[in-house]
C-alpha positions, -999 to +999 in steps of 0.1 A: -672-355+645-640-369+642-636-402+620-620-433+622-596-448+598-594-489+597-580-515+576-601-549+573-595-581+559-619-588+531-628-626+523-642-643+495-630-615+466-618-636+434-611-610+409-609-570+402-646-562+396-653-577+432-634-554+447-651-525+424-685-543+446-672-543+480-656-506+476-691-492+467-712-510+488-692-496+517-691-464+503-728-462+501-732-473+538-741-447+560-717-430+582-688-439+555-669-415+542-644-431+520-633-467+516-605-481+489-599-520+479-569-536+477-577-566+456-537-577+456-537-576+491-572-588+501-577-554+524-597-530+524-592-495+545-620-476+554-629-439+570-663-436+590-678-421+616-683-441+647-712-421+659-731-434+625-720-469+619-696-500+632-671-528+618-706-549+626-726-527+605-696-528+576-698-565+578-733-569+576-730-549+542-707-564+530-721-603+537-750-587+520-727-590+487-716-619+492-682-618+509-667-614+545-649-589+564-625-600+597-629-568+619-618-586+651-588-568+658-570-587+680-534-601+679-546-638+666-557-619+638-528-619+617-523-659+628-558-665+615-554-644+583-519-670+576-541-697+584-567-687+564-545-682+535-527-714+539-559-731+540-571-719+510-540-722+490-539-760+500-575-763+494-569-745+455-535-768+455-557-801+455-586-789+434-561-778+409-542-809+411-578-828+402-587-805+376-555-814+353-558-846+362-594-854+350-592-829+323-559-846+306-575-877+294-609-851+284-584-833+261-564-868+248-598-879+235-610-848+222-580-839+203-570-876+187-599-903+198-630-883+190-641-914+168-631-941+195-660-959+210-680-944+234-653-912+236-682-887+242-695-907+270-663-910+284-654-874+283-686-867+299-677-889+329-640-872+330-656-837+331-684-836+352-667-837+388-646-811+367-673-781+361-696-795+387-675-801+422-640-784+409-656-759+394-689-754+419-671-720+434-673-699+404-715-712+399-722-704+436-702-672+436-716-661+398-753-667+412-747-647+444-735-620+422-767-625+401-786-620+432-776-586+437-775-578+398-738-577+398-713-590+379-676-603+377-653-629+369-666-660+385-699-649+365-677-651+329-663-683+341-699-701+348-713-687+317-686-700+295-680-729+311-713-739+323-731-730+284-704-757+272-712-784+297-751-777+291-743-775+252-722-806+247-749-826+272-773-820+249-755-831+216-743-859+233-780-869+241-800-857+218-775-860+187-806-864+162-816-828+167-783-817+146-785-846+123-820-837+110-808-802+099-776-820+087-748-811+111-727-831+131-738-831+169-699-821+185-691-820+222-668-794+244-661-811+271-626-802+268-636-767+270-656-765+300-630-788+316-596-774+306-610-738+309-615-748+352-585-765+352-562-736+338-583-710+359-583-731+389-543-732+380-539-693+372-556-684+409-529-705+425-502-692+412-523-659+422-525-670+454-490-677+458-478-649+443-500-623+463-485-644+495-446-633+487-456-596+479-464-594+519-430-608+525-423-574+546-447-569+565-443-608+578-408-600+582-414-568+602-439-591+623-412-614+625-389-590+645-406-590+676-408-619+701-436-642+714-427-642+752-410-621+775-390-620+808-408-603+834-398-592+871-422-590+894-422-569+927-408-598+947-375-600+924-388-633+908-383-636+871-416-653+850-421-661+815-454-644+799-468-637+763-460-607+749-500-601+750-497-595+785-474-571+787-489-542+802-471-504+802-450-504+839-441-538+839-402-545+841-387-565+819-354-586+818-332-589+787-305-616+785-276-612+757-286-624+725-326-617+727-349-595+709-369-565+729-405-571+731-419-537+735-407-501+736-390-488+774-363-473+791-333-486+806-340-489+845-308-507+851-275-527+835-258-519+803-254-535+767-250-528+728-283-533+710-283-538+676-306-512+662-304-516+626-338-523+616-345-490+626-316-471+624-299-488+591-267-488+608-244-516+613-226-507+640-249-510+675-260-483+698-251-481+735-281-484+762-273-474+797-296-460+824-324-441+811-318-450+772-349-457+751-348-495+737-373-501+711-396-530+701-376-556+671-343-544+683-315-574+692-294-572+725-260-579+723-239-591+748-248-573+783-283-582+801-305-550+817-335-541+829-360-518+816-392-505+822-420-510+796-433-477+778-453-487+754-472-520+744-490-536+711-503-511+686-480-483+703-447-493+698-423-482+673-425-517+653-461-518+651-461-485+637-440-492+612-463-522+602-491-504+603-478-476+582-465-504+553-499-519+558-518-489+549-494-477+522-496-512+504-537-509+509-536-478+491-539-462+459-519-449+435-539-421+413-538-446+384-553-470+403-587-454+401-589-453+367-587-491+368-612-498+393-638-479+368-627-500+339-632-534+362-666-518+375-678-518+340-657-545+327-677-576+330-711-560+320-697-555+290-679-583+283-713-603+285-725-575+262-697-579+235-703-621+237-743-612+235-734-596+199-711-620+192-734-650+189-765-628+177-741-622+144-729-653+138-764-668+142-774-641+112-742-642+093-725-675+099-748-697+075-753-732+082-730-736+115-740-698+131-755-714+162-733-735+170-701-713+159-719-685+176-722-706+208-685-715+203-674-679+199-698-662+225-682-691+251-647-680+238-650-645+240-661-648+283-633-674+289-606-646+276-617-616+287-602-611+323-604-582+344-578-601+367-547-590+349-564-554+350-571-551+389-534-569+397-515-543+375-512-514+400-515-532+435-490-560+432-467-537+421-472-507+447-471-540+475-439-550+463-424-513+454-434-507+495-421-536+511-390-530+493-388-495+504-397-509+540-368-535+536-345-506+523-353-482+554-379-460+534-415-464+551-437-453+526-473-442+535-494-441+506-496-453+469-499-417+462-460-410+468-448-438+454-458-425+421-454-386+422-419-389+436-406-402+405-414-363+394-396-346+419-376-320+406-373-297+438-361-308+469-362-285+505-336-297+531-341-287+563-305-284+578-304-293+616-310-327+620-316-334+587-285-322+568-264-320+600-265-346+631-287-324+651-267-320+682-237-300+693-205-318+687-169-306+700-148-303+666-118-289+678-098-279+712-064-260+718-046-254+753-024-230+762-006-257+779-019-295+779-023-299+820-044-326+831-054-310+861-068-279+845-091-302+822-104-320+853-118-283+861-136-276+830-150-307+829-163-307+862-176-272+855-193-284+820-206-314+842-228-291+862-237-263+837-271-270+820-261-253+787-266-274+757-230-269+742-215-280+779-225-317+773-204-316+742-177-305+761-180-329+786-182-359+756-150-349+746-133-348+782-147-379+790-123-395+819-110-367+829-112-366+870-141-346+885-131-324+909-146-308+939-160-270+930-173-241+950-198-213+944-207-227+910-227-205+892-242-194+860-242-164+842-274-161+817-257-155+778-221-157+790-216-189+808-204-201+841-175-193+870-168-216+894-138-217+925-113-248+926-087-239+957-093-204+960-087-198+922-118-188+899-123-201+868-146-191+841-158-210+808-179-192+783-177-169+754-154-136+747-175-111+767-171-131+801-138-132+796-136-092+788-158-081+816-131-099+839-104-082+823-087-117+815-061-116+788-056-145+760-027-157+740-020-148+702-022-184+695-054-191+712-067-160+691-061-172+659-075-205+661-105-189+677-112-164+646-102-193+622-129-214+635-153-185+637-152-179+597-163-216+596-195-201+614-186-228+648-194-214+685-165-207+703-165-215+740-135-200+760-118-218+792-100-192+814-089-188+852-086-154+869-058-141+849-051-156+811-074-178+786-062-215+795-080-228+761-102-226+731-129-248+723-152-249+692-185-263+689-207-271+658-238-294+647-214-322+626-226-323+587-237-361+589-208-383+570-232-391+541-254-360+531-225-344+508-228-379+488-267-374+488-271-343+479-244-348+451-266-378+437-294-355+439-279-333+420-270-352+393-303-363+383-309-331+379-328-321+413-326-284+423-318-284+461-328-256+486-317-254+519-341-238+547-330-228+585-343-213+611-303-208+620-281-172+610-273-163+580-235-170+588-239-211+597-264-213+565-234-201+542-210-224+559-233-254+559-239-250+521-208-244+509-192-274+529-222-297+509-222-274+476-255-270+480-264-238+458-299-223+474-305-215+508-318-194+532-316-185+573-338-178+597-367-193+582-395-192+605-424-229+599-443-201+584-416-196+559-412-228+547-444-235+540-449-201+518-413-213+504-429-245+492-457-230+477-439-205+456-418-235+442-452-255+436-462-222+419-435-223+390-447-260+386-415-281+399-429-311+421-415-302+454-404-330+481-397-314+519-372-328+537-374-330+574-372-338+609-389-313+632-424-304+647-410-266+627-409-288+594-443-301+597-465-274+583-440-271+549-440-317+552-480-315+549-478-285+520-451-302+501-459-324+467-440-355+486-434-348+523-402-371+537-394-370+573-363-379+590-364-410+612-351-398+641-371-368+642-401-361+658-435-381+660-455-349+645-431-348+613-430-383+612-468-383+614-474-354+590-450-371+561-462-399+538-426-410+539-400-419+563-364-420+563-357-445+593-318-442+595-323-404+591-296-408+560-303-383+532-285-414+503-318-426+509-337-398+492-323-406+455-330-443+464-369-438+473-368-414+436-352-446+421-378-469+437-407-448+424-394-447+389-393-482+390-430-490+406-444-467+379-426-486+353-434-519+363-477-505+368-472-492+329-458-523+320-483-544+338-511-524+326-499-528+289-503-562+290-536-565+304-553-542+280-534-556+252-542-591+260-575-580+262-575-560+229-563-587+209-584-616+229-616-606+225-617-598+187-595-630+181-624-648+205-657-630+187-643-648+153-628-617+138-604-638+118-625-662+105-638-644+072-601-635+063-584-667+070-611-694+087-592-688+127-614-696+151-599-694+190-601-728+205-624-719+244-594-741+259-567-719+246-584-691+256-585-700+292-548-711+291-542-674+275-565-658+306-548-674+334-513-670+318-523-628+319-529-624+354-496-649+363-477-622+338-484-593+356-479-607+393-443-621+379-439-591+366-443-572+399-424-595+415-392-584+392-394-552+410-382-570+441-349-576+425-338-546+409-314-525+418 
């Protein structure tokens, strides 16, 4: 049975180890055969079989946990996901706003006016709404966690904070019970408080941040327009949403607007500026029968077209949906994480367990209440946050970046192996060259205009793929009228203009008519040859009138790629299904030192395996359905943009301008994204290293340093605001 990949909005996640929850609950549920969390981006994408289960059934799971998935897939959703976000953000805004506010005077007192009148009273009043209604998210959310014997950061949060209310109450109440084993009854109020406000602070900067890594994919969304300009049957023009666009309709654009939905020119011309797909600045011509492409901007002309494809099918949303599920992926290192959060928590309460058990036998006099202290200390600090943001924020921001950049990037996965490329394939047509047949030179015997109105009449009716090159190049010349046109299989065409024959085609037509050609004409037919172009001859009945030479253009930029490439010390190969005399040519011209012709899909594929087998991390190159076997066998598969769907769908990235520069960029851009995950995860196991021993009192016997709770949750929040920056840097690098 064939399965069913989706990506869902989760709700209600607040840290790392939550997602570690709703990752295996799903995986557990029948019919699922894989599911990964994106805690960074609030996703999660899951693989089932629909015979065996539903989004329903996935909810229903998942509410069973204690959190929410959004499997309506309709186009609101991504308005109600915004709105959902922007909600909550204002919502965090003015709880964190309260929190400092009430906790400020808490702290005042606590630090310089313990011994004022009535100070523990007053803190008391200042910090209840604090840990009771500020707070009441991380009780509820640590109790439905309990309910299910789970863990994770909400339920460090309640037990630190909540233990310091319930603590300081009871000294503040019942002060007599301390005084009769003579120690002084203190309060924590400033703890419990302080510790919600800087939390409460730290998951709105959170919030914020994890709102600009999906920059891209808003900007993408951005690209394509809410209405559209329809014509009905009757000629009259009507304004409808873009939702009821159906595949048929015709569509009007005016100069200036963006194109709704992917179609073909029906009638009217323009310029379109195609350059969030194409990466190039200068725009494309549509006429009759062009493709025109969702997110693209019309220039000046108006035309018609007629709609193709619609919503989820278009080129745009493609795009989107292939950023979407590369940011909601992981990177191998990623994994690893997730099974540190899982266990995490669990032991974090373990670890603050010991931690008051030995100072109640070894701290004397003050144990309990130093072992209470530290115990409380040790669950503020310890923050699996920092540790589940590390990789995701980064691999968000690495993608959209690539996205931004014209390298759609599919998976975590290839983000982080191409930074070891050492092996690239290039496939040459298409790829290395333009991909179609393009005149590069013409001589005549003697320049008359008529005689060029002939062969371009002639190339106008031929079918051969090299005549429309031909005909580009003559392009107003005057068609003339022709007689008893016809084609010759593997030689070319004759045609009659005014009782005269004419012939155009290659050397053996123009022997088997006994038709003699000029010295000059000759030599700059065997010149050309040695640079491996097809020669096409023109002749009439008697003498060769000219000499034409076709070849598949080396695209302006590919010698400057694959001499970047090269420099970082990449081996490059060349592979063509094409003779052995254009392969030479090609790699010379691009100093490309490995190649080989007449490579069959088959080939390639074996090719890339014997490269994998002498252990060099191999990246394929290309942008045919030949180059997808060798795309899906390759280490990191890139396709180019203006290839074919099944390349395009086989490689886990995309090259949407189709220009090879690109290539060293993407290696750059993985580098980077693995940097920035090392760094990132650096910090949060060092933070965590040091905290919790600092926290459990480590210090105290060696110089009396014991970690204030409050400074500990400042020091918690401050970790997972560290990493997101951090991530965020990517974004800016060159």
């Amino acid at each position: 049975m064939q399965t069913v990949k989706k990506t869902f909005p989760v709700l209600n996640m607040s840290c790392a180890s939550c997602a570690v929850s709703v990752e295996s609950i799903l995986k557990s549920a029948e019919g699922v055969t894989d599911a990964a969390v994106n805690f960074a981006a609030a996703t999660v994408s899951v693989e089932y079989l629909p015979g065996k289960t539903s989004p329903a059934a996935l909810r229903s799971a998942v509410e069973g946990i204690g959190y929410d998935l959004l499997v309506d897939e309709d186009d609101a959703q991504q308005d109600m996901l915004e709105a959902l976000h922007e909600r909550k953000y204002r919502e965090l805004k003015t709880k964190t706003t309260w929190a400092i506010l009430l906790a400020l005077p808490v702290v005042v007192i606590g630090m310089f006016f313990m011994n004022m009148p009535f100070a523990n009273e007053i803190m008391w009043i200042f910090s209840t709404p604090v840990v009771l209604w500020l707070g009441k998210d991380f009780f509820v959310n640590a109790w439905k966690q309990a309910k299910h014997r789970s863990a994770n950061m909400d339920t460090l949060v309640a037990l630190s904070t909540g233990i310091a209310y319930i603590f300081s109450v009871f000294n503040m109440l019942f002060p007599a019970f301390w005084h009769q084993r003579g120690l002084h009854a203190h309060v924590y109020f400033e703890a419990a408080s302080v510790v919600i406000a800087f939390i409460l602070l730290g998951k709105l900067l959170e919030e914020k941040a994890k709102g600009k890594t999906s920059s891209a994919i808003k900007k993408l969304m951005g690209l394509q327009p809410k209405t559209v300009t329809i014509i009905r049957n009757n000629g009259r023009e009507e304004q409808v949403a873009i939702g009821k666009v159906q595949a048929g309709d015709m569509i009007l654009v005016k100069p200036g607007q963006k194109i709704a939905v992917d179609g073909i020119v029906i009638a009217g011309d323009s310029y379109v500026d195609e350059s969030m797909l194409n990466g190039e600045p200068l725009p494309v011509l549509k006429q009759e029968n062009g493709k025109v492409f969702a997110g693209t901007i019309n220039q000046k002309g108006s035309f018609r077209f007629k709609v193709l494809k619609v919503g989820k099918e278009t080129l745009l949303a493609q795009i989107i949906r292939t950023v979407q599920d590369a940011q909601g992926s992981k990177a191998p290192v990623q994994k690893m994480v997730d099974k540190i959060a899982g266990i995490f928590v669990p032991v974090v309460i373990g670890i603050a367990l010991l931690t008051f058990v030995v100072w109640l036998l070894l701290g004397g006099d003050n144990g309990l209440v130093q072992g209470l202290l530290a115990a409380i200390t040790v669950l503020v600090i310890a923050c699996p946050c920092a540790l589940g943001l590390a990789t995701p924020t980064a691999i968000m921001v690495g993608v959209g970046k690539g996205a931004e950049n014209g390298i759609l990037i599919k998976d975590a996965e290839s983000l982080e192996k191409a930074k070891n490329i050492n092996a690239v394939i290039l496939d040459k047509t298409g790829t290395i060259t333009e991909g179609k047949p393009q005149l590069t030179g013409m001589k005549w015997l003697n320049d008359d205009d008529a005689v060029k109105s002939i062969l371009f009449s002639m190339e106008q009716q031929s079918e051969h793929p090299l005549a429309e090159a031909i005909v580009k190049h003559l392009e107003g010349a005057e068609s003339v009228p022709l007689s008893a046109f016809a084609s010759i299989t593997g030689k070319g065409a004759k045609a009659v203009h005014r009782q005269e024959t004419y012939y155009a085609g290659n050397k053996i037509l123009l022997a088997e008519n006994n038709i003699a050609v000029a010295n000059e004409l000759q030599q700059q037919a065997d010149e050309w040859s040695k640079q491996s172009k097809t020669i096409v001859w023109f002749a009439n009945s008697r003498q060769a009138l000219s000499v034409a030479a076709v070849a598949d253009q080396i695209k302006d930029t590919s010698v400057q790629a694959i001499k970047a490439m090269q420099d970082m010390d990449i081996d490059l190969y060349m592979l063509t299904g094409d003779n052995e005399e254009t392969a030479r040519a090609i790699a010379q011209q691009t100093g490309i030192k490995h190649y080989k012709a007449g490579m069959l899909p088959q080939h390639k594929a074996d090719f890339v395996r014997e490269l994998q087998r002498q252990g060099k991390t191999v990246a394929m190159v290309g942008d045919g359905i030949n180059d997808s076997t060798a795309l899906a066998t390759a280490d990191v598969s890139i396709a180019m943009g203006k290839g074919s769907d099944i390349a395009m769908d086989v490689a886990k990235m995309t090259i949407i301008s189709s220009d090879l520069t690109k290539i060293p960029q993407a290696i750059k851009l993985s580098k980077q994204t693995v940097s920035t995950i090392k760094q990132n995860l650096f910090w949060a196991f060092i933070y965590n290293l040091i905290g919790i021993p600092l926290a459990a009192g480590l210090l105290y016997p060696i110089n009396g340093f014991l970690l204030n709770p409050m400074i500990a949750g400042a020091a918690m929040a401050l970790s997972s605001v560290s990493v997101v920056s951090n991530s965020l840097r990517l974004k800016w690098k060159n």
